[in-house]
OpenMM code with the backbone's topology and positions (N, CA, C; nanometers):
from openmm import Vec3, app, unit

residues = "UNK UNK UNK UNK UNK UNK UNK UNK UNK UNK UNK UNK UNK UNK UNK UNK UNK UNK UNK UNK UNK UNK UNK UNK UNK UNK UNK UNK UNK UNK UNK UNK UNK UNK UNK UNK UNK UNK UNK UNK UNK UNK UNK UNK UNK UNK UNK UNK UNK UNK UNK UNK UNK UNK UNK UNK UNK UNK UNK UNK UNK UNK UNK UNK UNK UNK UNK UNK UNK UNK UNK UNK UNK UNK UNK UNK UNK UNK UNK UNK UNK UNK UNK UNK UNK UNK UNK UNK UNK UNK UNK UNK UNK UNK UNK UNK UNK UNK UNK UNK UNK UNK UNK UNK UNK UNK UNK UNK UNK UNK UNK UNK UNK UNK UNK UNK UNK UNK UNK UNK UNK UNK UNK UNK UNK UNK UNK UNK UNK UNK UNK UNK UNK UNK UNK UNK UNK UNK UNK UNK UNK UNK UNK UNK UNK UNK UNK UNK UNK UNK UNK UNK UNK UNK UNK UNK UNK UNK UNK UNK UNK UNK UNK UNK UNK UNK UNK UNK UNK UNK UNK UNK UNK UNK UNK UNK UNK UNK UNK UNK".split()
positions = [
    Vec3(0.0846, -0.1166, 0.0000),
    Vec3(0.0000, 0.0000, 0.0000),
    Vec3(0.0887, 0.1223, 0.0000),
    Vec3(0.1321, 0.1708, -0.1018),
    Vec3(0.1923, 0.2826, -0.1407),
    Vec3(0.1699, 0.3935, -0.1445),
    Vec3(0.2107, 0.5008, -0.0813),
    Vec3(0.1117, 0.6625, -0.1307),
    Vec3(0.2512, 0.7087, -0.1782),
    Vec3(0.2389, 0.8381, -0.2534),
    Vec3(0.3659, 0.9087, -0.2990),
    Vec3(0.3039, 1.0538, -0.2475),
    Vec3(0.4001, 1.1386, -0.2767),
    Vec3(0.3137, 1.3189, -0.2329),
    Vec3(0.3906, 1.3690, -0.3476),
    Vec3(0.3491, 1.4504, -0.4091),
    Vec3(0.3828, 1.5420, -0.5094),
    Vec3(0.3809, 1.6969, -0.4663),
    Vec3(0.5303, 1.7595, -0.4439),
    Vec3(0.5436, 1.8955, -0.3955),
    Vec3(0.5041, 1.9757, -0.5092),
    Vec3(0.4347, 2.0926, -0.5238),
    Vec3(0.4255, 2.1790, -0.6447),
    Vec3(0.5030, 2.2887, -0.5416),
    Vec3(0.5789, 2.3593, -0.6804),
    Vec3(0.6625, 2.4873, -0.6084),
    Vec3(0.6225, 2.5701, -0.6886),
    Vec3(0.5254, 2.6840, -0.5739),
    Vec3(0.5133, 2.8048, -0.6625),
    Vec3(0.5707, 2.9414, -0.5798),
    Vec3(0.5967, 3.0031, -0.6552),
    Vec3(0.6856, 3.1516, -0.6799),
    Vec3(0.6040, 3.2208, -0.7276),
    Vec3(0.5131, 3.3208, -0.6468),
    Vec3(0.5159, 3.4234, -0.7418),
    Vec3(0.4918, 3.5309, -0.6410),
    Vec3(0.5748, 3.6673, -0.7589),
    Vec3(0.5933, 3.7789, -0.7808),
    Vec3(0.4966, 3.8805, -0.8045),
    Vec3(0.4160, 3.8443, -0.8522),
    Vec3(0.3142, 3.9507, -0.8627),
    Vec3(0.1978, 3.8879, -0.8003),
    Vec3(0.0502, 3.9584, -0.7660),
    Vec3(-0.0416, 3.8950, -0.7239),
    Vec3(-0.1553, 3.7934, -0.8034),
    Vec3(-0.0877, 3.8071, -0.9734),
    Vec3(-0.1978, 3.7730, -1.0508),
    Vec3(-0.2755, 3.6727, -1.0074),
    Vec3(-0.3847, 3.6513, -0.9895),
    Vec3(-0.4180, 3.4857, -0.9604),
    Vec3(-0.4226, 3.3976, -1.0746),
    Vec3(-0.4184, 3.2513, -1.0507),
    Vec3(-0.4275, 3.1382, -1.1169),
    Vec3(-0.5495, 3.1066, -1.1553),
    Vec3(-0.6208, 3.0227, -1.2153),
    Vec3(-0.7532, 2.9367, -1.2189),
    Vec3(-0.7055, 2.8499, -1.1810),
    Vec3(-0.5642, 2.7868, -1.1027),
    Vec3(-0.6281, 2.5890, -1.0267),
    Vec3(-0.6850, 2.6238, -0.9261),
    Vec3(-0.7704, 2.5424, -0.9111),
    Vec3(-0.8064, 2.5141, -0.7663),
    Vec3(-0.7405, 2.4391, -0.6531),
    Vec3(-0.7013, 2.5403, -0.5650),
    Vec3(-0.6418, 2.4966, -0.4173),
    Vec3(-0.6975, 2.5014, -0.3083),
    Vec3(-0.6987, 2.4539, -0.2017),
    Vec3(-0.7064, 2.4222, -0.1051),
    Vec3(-0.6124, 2.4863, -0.0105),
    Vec3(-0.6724, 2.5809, 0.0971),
    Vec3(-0.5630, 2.6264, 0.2058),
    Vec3(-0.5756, 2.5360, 0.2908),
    Vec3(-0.4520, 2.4952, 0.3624),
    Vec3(-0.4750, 2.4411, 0.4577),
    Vec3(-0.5116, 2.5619, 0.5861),
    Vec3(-0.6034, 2.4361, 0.6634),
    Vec3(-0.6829, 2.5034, 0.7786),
    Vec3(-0.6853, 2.4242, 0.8847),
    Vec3(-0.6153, 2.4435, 0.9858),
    Vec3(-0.6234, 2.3574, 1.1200),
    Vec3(-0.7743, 2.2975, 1.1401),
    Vec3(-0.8590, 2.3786, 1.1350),
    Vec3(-0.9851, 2.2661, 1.1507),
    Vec3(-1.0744, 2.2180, 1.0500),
    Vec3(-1.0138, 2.1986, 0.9298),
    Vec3(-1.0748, 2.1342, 0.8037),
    Vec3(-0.9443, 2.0247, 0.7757),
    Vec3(-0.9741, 1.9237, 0.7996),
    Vec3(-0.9047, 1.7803, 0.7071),
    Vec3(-0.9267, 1.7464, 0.5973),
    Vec3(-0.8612, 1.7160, 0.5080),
    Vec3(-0.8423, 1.6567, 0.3972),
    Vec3(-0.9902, 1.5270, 0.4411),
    Vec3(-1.0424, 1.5061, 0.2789),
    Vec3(-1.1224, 1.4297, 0.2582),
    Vec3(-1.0968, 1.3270, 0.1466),
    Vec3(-1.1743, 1.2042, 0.1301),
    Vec3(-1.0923, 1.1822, -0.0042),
    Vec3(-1.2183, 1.2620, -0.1252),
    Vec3(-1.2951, 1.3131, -0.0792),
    Vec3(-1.3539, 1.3843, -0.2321),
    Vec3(-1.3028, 1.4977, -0.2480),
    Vec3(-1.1694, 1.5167, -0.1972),
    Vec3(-1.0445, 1.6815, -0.2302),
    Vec3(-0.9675, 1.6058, -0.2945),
    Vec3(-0.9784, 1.4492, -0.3193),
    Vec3(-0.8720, 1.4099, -0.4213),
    Vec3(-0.9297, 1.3969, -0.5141),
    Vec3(-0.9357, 1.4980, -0.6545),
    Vec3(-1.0065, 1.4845, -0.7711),
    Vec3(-0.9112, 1.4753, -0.9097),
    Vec3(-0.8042, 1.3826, -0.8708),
    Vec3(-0.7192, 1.4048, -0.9882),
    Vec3(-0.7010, 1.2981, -1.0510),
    Vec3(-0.6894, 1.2649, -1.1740),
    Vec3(-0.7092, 1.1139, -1.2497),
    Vec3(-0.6218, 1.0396, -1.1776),
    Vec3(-0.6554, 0.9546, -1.1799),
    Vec3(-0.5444, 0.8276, -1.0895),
    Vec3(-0.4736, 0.7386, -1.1965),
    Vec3(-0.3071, 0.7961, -1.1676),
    Vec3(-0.2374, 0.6970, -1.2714),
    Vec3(-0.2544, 0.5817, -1.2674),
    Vec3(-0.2542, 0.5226, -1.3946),
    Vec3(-0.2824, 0.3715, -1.3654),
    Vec3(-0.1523, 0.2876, -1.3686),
    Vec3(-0.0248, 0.3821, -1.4099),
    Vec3(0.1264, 0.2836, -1.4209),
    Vec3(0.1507, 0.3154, -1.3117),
    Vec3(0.1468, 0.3602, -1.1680),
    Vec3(0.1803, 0.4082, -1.0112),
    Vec3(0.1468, 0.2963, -0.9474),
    Vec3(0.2305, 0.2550, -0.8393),
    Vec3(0.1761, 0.1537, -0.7455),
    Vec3(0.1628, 0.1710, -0.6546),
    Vec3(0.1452, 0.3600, -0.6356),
    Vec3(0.0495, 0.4157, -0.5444),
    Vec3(-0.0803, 0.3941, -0.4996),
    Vec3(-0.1065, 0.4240, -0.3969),
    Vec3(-0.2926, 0.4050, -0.3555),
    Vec3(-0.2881, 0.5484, -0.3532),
    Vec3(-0.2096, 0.6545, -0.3650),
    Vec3(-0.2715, 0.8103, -0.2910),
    Vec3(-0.1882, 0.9141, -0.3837),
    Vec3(-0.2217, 0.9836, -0.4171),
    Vec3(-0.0842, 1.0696, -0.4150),
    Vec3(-0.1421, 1.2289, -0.3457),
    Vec3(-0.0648, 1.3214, -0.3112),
    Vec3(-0.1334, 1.3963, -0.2232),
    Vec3(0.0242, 1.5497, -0.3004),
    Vec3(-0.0713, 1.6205, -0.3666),
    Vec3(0.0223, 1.7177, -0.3974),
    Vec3(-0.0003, 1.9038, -0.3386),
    Vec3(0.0958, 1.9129, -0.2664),
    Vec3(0.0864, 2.0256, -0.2168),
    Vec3(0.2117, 2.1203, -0.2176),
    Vec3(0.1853, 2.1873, -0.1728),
    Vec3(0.3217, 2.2923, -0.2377),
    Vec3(0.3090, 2.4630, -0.1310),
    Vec3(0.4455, 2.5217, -0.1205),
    Vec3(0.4101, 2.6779, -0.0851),
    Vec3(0.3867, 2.7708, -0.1699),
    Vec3(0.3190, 2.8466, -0.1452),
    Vec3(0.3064, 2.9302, -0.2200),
    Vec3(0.2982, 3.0848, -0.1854),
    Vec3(0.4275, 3.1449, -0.2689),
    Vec3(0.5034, 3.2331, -0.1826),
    Vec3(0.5273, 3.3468, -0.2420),
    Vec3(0.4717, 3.4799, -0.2008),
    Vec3(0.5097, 3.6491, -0.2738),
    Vec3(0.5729, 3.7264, -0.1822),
    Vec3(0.6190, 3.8338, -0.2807),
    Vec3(0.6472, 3.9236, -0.1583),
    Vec3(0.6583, 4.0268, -0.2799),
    Vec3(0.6522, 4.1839, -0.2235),
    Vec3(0.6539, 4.3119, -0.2454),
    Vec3(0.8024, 4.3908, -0.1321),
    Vec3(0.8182, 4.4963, -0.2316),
    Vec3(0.9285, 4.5883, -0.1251),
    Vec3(0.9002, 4.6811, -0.1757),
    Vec3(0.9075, 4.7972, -0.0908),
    Vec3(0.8480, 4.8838, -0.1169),
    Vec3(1.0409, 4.9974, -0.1217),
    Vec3(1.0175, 5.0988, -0.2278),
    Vec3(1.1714, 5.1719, -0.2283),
    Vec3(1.1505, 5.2965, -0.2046),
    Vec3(1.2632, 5.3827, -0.1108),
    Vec3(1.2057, 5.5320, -0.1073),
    Vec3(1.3610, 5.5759, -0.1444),
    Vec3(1.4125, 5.6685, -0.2353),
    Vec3(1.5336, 5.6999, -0.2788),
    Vec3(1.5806, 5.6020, -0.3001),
    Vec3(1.5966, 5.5195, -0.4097),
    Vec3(1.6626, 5.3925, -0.4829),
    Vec3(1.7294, 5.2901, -0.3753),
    Vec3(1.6182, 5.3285, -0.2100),
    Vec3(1.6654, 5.2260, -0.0782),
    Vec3(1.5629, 5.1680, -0.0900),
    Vec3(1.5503, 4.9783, -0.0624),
    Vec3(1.4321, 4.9253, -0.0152),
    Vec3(1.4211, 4.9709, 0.1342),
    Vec3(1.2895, 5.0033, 0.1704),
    Vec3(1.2229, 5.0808, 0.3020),
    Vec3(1.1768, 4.9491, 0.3722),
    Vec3(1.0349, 4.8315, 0.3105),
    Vec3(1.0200, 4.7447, 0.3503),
    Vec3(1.0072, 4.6839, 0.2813),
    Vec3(0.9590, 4.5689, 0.3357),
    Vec3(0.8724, 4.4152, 0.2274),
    Vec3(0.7589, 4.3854, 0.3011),
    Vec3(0.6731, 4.3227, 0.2177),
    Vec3(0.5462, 4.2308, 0.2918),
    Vec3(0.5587, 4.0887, 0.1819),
    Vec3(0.5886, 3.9924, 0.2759),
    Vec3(0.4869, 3.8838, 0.1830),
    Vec3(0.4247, 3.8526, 0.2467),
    Vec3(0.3893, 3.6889, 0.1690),
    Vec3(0.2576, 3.6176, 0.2076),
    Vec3(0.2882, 3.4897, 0.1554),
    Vec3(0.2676, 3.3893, 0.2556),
    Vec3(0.3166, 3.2427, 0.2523),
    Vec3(0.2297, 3.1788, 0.2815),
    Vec3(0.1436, 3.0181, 0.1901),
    Vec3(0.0585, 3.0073, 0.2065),
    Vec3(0.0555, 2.8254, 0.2244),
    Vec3(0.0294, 2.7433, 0.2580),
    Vec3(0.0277, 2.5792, 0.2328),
    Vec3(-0.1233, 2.5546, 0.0976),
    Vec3(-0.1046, 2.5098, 0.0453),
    Vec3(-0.1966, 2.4573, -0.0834),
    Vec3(-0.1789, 2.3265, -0.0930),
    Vec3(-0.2948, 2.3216, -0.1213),
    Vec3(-0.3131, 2.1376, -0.1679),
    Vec3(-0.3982, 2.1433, -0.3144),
    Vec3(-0.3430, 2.0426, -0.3823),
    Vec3(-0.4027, 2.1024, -0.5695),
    Vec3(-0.5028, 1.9374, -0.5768),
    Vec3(-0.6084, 2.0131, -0.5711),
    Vec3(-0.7319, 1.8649, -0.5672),
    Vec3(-0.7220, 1.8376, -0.7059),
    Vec3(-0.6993, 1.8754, -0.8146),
    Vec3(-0.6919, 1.8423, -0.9513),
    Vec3(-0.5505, 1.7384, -0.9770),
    Vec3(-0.4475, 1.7692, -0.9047),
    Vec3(-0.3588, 1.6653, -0.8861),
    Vec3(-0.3126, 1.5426, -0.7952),
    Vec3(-0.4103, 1.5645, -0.7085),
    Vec3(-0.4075, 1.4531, -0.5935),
    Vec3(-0.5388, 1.3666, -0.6145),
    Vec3(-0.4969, 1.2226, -0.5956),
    Vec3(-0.5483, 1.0695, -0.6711),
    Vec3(-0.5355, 0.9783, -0.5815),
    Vec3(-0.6918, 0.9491, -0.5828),
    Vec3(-0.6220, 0.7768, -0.4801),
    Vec3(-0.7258, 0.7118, -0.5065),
    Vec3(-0.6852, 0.5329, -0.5529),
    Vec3(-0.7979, 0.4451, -0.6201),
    Vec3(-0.8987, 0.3949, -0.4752),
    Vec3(-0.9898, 0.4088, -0.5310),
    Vec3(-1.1332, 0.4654, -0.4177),
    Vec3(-1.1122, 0.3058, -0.3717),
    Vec3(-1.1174, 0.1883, -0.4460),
    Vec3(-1.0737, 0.0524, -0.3496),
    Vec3(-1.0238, 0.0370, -0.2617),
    Vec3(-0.9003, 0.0931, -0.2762),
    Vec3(-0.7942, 0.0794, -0.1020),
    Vec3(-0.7902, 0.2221, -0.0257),
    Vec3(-0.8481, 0.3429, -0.0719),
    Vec3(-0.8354, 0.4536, -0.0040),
    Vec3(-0.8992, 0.4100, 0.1257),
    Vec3(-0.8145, 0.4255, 0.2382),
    Vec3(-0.9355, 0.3949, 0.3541),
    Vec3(-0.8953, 0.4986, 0.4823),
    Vec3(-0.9012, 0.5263, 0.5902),
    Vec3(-0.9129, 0.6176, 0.7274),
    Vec3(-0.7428, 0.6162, 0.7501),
    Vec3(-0.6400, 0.4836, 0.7193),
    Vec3(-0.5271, 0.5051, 0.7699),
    Vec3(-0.4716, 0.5676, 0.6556),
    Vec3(-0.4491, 0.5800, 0.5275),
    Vec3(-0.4205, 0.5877, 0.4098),
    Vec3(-0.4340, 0.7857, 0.3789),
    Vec3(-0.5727, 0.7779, 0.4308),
    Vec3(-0.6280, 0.9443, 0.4407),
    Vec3(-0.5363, 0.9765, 0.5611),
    Vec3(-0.4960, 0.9668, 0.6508),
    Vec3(-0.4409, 1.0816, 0.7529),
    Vec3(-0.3048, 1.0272, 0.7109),
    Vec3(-0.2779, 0.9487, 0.6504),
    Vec3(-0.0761, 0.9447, 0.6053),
    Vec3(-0.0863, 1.0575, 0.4700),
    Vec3(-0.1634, 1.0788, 0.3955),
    Vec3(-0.2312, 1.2071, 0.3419),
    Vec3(-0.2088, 1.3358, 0.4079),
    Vec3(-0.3223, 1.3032, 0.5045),
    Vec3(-0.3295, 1.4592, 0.5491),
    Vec3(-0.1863, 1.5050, 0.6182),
    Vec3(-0.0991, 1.4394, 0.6613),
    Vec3(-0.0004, 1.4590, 0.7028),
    Vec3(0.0659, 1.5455, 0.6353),
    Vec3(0.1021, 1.4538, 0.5002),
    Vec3(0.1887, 1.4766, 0.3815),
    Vec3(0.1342, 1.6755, 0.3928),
    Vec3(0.0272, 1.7482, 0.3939),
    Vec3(-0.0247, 1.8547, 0.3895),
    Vec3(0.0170, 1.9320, 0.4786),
    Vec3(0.0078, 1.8300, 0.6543),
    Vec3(0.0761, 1.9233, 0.7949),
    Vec3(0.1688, 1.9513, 0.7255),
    Vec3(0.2935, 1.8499, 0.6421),
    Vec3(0.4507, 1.9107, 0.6820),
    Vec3(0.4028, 2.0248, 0.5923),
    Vec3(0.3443, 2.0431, 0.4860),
    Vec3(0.3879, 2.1442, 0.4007),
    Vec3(0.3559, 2.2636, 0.4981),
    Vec3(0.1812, 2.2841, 0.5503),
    Vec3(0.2184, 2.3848, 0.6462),
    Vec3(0.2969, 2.4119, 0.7495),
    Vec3(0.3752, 2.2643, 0.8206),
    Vec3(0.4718, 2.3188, 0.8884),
    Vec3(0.6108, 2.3836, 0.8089),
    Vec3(0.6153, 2.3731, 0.7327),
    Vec3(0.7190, 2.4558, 0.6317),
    Vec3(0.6957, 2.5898, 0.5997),
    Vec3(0.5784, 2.6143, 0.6182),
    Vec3(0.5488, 2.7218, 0.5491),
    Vec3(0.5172, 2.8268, 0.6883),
    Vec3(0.4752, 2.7286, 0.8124),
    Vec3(0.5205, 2.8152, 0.9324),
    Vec3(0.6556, 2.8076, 1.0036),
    Vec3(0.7867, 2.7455, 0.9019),
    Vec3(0.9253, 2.8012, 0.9254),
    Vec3(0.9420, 2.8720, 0.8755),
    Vec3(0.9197, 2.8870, 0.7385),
    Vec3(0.9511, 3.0191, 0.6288),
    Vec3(0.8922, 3.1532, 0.6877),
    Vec3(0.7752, 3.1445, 0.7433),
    Vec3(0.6924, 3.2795, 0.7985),
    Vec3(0.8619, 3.3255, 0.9341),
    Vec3(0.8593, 3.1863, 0.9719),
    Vec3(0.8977, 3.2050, 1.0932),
    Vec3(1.0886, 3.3023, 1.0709),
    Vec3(1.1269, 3.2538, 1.0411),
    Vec3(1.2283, 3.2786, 0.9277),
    Vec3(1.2604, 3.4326, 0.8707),
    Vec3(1.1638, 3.4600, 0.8085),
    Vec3(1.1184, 3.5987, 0.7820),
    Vec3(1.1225, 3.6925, 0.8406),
    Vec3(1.0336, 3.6759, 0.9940),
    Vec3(1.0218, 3.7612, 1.0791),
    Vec3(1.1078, 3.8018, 1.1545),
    Vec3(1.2651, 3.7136, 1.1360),
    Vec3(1.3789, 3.7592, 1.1642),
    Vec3(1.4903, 3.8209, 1.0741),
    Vec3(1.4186, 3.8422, 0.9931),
    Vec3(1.5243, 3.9416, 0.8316),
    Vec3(1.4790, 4.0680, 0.8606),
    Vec3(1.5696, 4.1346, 0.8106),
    Vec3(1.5694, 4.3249, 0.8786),
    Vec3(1.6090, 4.3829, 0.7520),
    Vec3(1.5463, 4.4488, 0.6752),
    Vec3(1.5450, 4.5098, 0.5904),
    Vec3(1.6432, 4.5745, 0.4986),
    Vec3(1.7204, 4.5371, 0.4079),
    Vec3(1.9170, 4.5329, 0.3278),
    Vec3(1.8786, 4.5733, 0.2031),
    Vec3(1.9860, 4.5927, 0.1609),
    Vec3(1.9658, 4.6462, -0.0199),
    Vec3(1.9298, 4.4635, -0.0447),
    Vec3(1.9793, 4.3714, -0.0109),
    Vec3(1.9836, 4.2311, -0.0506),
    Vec3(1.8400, 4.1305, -0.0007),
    Vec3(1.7041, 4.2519, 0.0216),
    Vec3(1.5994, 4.1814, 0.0752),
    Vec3(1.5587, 4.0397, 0.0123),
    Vec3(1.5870, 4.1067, -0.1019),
    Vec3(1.4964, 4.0137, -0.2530),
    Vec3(1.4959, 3.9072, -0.2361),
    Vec3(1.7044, 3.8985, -0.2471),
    Vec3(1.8231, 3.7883, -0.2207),
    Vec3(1.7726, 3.6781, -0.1106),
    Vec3(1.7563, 3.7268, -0.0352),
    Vec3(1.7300, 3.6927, 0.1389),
    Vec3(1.6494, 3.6720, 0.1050),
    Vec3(1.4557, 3.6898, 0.0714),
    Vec3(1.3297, 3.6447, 0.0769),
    Vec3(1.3902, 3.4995, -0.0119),
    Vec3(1.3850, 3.5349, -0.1355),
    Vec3(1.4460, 3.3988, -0.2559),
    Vec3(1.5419, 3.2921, -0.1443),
    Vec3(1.6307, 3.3365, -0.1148),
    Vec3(1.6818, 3.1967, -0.0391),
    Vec3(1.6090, 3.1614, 0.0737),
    Vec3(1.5057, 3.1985, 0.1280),
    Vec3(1.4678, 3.1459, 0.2373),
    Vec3(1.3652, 3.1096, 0.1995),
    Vec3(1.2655, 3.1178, 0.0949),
    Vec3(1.1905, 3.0535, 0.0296),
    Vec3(1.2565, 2.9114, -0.0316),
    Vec3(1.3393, 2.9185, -0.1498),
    Vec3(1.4513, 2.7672, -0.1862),
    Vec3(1.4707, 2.6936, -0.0733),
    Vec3(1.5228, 2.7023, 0.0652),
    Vec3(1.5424, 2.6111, 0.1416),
    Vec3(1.4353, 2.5644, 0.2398),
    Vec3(1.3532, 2.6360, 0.2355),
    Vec3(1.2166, 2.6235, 0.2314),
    Vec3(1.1301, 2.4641, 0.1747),
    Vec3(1.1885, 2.5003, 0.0610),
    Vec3(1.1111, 2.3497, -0.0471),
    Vec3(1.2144, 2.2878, -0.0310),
    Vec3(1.3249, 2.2959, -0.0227),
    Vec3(1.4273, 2.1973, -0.0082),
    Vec3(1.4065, 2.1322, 0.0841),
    Vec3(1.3776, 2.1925, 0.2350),
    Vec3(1.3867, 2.0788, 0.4158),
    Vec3(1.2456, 2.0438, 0.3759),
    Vec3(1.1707, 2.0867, 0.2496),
    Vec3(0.9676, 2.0270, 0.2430),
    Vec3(1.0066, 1.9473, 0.1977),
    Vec3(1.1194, 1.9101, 0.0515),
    Vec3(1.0757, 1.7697, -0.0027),
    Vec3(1.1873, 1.6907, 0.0383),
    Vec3(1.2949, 1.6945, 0.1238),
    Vec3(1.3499, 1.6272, 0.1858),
    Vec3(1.2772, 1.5491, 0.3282),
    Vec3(1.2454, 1.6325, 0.3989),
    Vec3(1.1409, 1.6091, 0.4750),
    Vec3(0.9963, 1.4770, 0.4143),
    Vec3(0.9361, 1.5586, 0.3299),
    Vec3(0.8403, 1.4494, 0.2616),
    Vec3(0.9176, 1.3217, 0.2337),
    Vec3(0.9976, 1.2951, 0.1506),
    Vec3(1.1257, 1.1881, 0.1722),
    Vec3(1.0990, 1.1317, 0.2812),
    Vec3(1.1420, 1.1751, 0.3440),
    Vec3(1.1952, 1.1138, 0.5070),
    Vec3(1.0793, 1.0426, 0.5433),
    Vec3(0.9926, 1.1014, 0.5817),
    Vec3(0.8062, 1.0706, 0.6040),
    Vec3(0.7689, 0.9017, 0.5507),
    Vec3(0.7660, 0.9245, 0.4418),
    Vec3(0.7766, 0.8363, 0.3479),
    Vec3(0.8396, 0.6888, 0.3472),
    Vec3(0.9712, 0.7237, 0.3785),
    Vec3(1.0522, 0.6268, 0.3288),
    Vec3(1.0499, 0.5704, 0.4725),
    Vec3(1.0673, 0.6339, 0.6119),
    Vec3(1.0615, 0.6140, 0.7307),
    Vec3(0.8962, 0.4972, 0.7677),
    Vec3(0.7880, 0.5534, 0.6939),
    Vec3(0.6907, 0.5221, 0.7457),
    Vec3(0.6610, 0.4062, 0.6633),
    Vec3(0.7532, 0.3701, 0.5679),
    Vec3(0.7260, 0.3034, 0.4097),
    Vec3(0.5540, 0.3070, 0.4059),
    Vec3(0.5597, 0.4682, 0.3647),
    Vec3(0.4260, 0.4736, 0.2722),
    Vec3(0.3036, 0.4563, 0.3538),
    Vec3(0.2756, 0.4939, 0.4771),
    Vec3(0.2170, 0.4219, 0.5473),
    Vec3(0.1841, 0.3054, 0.6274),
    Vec3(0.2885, 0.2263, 0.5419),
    Vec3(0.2655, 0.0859, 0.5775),
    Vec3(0.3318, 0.0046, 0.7535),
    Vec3(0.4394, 0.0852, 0.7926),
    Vec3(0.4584, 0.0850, 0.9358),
    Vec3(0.4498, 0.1727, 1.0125),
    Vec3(0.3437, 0.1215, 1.0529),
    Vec3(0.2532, 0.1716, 1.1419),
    Vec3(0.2549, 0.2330, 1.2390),
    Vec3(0.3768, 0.1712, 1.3345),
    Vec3(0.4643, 0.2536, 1.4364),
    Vec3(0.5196, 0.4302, 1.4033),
    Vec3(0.5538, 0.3184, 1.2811),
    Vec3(0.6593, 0.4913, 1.2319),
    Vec3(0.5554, 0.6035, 1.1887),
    Vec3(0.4683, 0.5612, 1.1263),
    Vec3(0.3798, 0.6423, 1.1086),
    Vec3(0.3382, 0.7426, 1.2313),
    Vec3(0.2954, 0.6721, 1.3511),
    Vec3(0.2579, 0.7448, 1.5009),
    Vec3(0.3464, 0.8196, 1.5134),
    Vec3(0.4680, 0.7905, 1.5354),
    Vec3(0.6310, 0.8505, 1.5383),
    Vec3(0.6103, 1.0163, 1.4771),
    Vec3(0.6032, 0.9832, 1.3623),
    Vec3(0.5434, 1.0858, 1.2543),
    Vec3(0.4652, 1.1815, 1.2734),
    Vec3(0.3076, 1.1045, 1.3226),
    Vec3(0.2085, 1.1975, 1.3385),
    Vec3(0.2381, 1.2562, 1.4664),
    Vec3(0.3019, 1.2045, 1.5789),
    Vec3(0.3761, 1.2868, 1.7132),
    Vec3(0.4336, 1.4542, 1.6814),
    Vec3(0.5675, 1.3358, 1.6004),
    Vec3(0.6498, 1.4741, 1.5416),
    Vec3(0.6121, 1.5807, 1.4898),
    Vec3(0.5407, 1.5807, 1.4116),
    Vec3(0.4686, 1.7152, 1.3204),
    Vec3(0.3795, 1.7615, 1.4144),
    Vec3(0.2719, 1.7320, 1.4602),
    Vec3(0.2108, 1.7600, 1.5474),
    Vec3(0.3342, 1.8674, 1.6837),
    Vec3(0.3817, 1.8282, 1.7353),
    Vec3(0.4732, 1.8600, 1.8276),
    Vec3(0.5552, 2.0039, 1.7385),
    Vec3(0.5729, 1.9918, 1.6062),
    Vec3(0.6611, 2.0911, 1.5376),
    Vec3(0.5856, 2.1791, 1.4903),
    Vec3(0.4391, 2.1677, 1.4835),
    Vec3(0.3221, 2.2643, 1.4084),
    Vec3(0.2836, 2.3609, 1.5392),
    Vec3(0.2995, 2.2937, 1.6533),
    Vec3(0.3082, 2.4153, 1.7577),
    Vec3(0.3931, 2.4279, 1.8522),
    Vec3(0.5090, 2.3766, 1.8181),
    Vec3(0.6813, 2.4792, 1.8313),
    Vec3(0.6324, 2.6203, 1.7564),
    Vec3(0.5499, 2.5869, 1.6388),
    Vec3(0.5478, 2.7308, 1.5220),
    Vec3(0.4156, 2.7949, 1.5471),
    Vec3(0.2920, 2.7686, 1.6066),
    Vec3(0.1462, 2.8071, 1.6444),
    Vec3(0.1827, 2.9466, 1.6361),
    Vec3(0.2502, 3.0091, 1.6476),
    Vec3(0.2358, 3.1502, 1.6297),
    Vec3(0.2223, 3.2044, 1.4871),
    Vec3(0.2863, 3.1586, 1.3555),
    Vec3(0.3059, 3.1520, 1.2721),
    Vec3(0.1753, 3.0806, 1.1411),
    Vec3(0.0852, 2.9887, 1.2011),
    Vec3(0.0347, 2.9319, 1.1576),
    Vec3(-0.0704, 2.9836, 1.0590),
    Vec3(-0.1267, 2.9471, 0.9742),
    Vec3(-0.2304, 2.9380, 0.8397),
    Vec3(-0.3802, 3.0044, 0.9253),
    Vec3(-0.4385, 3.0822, 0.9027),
    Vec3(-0.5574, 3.1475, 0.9665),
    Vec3(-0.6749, 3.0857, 0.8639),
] * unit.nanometer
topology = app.Topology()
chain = topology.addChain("A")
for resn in residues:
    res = topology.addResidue(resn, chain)
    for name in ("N", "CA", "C"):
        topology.addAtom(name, app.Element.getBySymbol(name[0]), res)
């Protein structure tokens, strides 16, 4: 019983919006499996796949050719058009090794906030937002890795608890930071 997670990395710079449909994550809304609406590969020997990603802007504002400030905005998404799981074996343990895959991304995305709020304003803001966003998705899909390969896919069971401890325990180390 296999699940995989698929990170999407988005960047953007301006506010334009998209047409996919995402999903914020929200501490008191869980993942369902009718938020997984995405064709289900049939060469995968996945049961799940669960794709989520940050999604990350920022603005600076310049007064005499100095940046003055920045604002962004960092968000956890889950893309129901790309996340799949064959409705036969989808079942209650399968869905929260899922919803997990979603905690880490918001716990990533409440390090990056977290992260932020300790950068002080340089000619090199930009620099600084951009790398702390990159390592950002880097400790997300290393992390997802880990999850994964640790829990093989759901399938030990122990490790899994292990798991759901950990994140849990690391989502409010960051509660200050968190997804509204």
């Amino acid at each position: 019983m296999l699940s995989r997670f698929l990170i999407i990395v988005l960047c953007l710079f301006n506010t334009s919006s998209t047409d996919e449909v995402t999903i914020e994550w929200n501490e008191s809304k869980k993942l369902t499996w009718a938020d997984f609406r995405g064709p289900v590969e049939d060469d995968s020997d996945a049961v799940a796949v669960t794709a989520s990603g940050i999604t990350f802007s920022f603005s600076v504002k310049q007064s005499n050719e100095r940046f003055v400030s920045f604002n962004a905005t960092v968000e956890a998404h889950f893309y129901p058009e790309k996340s799949w799981y064959i409705k036969s074996k989808g079942d209650d343990h399968i869905l929260a090794h899922e919803q997990l895959h979603f905690d880490i991304t918001e716990l990533h995305v409440r390090q990056l906030r977290y992260g932020m709020s300790k950068l002080r304003i340089s000619q090199n803001i930009k620099e600084e937002l951009r790398r702390l966003h990159r390592q950002a998705n880097e400790n997300l899909a290393k992390m997802q890795n880990d999850y994964d390969t640790q829990s093989q896919n759901s399938i030990n069971k122990e490790m899994q608890a292990v798991w759901s401890k950990f994140v849990t325990d690391e989502l409010d180390k960051f509660k200050a930071y968190k997804s509204q």
